[in-house]
N, C-alpha and C positions, 0 to 999 in steps of 0.2 A: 504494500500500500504506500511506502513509503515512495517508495520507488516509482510509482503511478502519479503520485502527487508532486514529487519534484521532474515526472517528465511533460502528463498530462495539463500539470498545473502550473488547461493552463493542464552565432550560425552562418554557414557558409553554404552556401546551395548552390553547387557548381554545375557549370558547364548551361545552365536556365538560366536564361535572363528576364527579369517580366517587365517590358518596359511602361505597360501602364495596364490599369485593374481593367478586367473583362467587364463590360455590362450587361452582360447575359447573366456572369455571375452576382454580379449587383445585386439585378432586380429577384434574383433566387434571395440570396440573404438578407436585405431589404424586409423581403414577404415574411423570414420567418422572425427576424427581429420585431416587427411589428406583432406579429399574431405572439408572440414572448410578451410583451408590453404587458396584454391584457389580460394574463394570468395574475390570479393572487397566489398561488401558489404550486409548485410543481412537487408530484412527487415520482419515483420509478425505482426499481430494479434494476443494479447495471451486472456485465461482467467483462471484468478484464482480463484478454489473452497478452501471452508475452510472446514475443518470438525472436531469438538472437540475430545476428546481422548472417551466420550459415543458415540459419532456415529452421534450425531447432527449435522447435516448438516448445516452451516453458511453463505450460500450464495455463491457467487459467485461475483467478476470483473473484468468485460472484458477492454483491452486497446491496446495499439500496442507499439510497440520494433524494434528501428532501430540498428544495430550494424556496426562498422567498425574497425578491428582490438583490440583495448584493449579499444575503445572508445563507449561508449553505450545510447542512450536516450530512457526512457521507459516511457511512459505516458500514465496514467486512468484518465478520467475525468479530472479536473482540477491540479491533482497530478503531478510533473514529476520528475525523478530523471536523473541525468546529470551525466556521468564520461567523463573526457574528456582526460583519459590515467593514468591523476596524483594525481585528485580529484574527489570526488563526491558532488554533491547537490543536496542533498532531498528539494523539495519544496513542505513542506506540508499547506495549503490553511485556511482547516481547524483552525490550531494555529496558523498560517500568522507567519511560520517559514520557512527559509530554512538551512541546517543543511549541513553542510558544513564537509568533512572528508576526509582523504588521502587511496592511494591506501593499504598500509602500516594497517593502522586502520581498513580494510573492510576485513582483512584477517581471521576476523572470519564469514567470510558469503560466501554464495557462488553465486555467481556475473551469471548476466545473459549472459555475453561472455566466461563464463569458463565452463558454460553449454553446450555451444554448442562446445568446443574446448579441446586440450589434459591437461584438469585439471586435468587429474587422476594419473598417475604415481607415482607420488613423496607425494599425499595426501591423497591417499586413497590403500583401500584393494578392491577387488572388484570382484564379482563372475557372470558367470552368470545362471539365473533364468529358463529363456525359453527360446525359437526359436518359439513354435507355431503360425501358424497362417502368419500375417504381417509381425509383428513385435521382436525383440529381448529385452528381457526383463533384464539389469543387475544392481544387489544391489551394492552399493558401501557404504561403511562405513567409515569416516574420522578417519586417525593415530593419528590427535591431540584430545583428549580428551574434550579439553576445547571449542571445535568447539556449536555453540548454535543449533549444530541438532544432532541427533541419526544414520540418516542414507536417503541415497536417492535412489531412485529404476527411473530408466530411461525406457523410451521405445524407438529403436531406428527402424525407417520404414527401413526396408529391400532392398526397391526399391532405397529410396534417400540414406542410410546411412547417416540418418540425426535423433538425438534425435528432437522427435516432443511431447513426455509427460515429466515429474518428477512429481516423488512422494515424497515429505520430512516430516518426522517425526521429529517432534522437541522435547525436552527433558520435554517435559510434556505430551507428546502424542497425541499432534493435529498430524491431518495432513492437508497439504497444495498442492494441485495438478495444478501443472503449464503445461497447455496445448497449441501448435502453434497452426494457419492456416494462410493459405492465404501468406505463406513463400515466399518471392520473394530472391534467391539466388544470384541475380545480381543484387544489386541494388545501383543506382549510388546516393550514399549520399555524401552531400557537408561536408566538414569538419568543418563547421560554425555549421551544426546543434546542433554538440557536445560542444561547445564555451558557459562558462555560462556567461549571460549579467545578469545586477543587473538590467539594469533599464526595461526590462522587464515585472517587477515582480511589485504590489502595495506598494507603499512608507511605509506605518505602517508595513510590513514582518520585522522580527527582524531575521536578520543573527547569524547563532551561530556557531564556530570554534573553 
């Protein structure tokens, strides 16, 4: 998880050059930032495959993601990562850490509400791929270089205008495929869920900030 959130989350992209954003892909992202607007709340089930830069297949884990505005809780298994607008806390179980960071600091990742929302304009280039089929398929490449991925390829369902896949390559050549279901577009989440409580958590966790 941790490792989903500092690739997903949310660069040199050779031998491409995009020399200005596609409008075809526009008006695809456009449509589903706008239809994103008008939720009050999103909730889903995601699962993340890994796959190494040979092709090995790394498994896969499944967990769920509520979102409400810039506020997001994502939890696998025992894992969960918190933002509550201003901060984030990874609570990783594992090292009985929770890791504590500003929205500010997570601006090299690409966060799981900017996924579903108008995070492209001003950060990226972006083309698109396909139509086939469902789905719309568009690459987007990050302007800042120093971003810790290469590049994300979306798929967004036709019907919802809703991205429901990514695909991100990170600068070693994994990649990491973050897939929805079970999307509830209304979903009335209390504002408490997003709220990090210390005592929650077991007393030996060592907070780090």
């Amino acid at each position: 998880m941790k490792q989903f959130y500092a690739v997903l989350l949310a660069l040199v992209f050779s031998n491409i050059v995009i020399a200005q954003n596609d409008p075809n892909a526009k008006k695809v992202l456009d449509a589903v930032s706008a239809k994103v607007k008008t939720f009050k709340g999103i909730s889903a089930s995601f699962v993340i495959k890994s796959i190494t830069s040979k092709g090995k297949d790394n498994g896969s884990k499944a967990g769920t993601i509520s979102i409400k505005s810039q506020k997001y809780l994502l939890k696998q298994g025992k894992t969960e990562i918190i933002c509550d607008g201003a901060k984030t806390y990874t609570y990783d179980p594992a090292n009985k850490t929770i890791t504590v960071s500003t929205i500010d600091d997570a601006n090299q990742t690409l966060t799981p509400q900017n996924l579903l929302s108008n995070f492209y304009d001003k950060d990226f280039t972006y083309k698109l791929i396909s139509s086939e089929g469902n789905f719309h398929e568009i690459e987007l490449v990050p302007n800042d270089k120093r971003k810790n991925f290469i590049k994300v390829n979306v798929f967004i369902d036709k019907t919802k205008s809703m991205i429901v896949k990514a695909r991100v390559l990170d600068k070693s050549n994994n990649t990491i495929e973050f897939s929805l279901s079970n999307l509830n577009t209304n979903a009335n989440l209390n504002d408490n869920l997003f709220t990090f409580n210390r005592s929650k958590y077991p007393a030996d966790v060592e907070v780090l900030d």
